[in-house]
N, C-alpha and C positions, 0 to 999 in steps of 0.2 A: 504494500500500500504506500503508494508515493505521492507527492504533489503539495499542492500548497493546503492549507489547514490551522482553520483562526478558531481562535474560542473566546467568548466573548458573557459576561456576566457582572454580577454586583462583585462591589469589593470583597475579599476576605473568607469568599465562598471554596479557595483550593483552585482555581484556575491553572495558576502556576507551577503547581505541585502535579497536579492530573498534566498539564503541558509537558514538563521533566520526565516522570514517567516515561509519557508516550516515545520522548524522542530516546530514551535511552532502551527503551525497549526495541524500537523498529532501527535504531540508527545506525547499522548493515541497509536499510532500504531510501536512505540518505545519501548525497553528496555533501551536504552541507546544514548543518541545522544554526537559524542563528535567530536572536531573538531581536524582537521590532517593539517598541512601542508605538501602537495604533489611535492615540488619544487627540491626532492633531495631524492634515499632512504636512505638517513643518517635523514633528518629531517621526515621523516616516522618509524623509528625506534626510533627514538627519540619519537614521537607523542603517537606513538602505548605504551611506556615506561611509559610515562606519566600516559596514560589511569590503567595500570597498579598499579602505585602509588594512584592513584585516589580509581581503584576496592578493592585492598586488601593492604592496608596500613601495617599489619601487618609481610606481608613476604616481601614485595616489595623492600623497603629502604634496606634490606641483600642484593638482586641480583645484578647482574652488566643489563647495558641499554641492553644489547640483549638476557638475560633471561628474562627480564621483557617485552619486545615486544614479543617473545613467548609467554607467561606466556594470553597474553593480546587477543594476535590472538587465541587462546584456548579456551579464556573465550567466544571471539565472538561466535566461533564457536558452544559451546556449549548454546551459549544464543540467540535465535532465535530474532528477531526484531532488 
């Protein structure tokens, strides 16, 4: 079971925890597990930016936060799981 998968709820409910879980249960059926905060698309671009610094540290730190969220959404794209 692969692909993208959001979970979404009140605070304080185990979200996070049930999220953990899952990815370390299936994370053989991963490329890459990383986490987003989805409360805003400023902190989604942010997130996706991150991932970015994370994948290719060597171009990353030159771009500005919204080349590197491209840059990031690309990679997904091109990297299946």
């Amino acid at each position: 079971m692969s692909g993208t998968r959001a979970i979404h709820g009140l605070g304080g409910i185990g979200k996070s925890t049930l999220a953990l879980h899952y990815a370390h249960l299936h994370r053989h059926a991963y490329t890459v597990v990383w986490w987003l905060n989805a409360a805003s698309t400023e902190q989604i671009v942010t997130g996706l930016a991150s991932l970015a610094l994370r994948l290719c540290p060597q171009w990353a730190p030159t771009a500005d936060v919204q080349e590197r969220a491209a840059w990031a959404i690309l990679w997904l794209q091109w990297h299946p799981g």
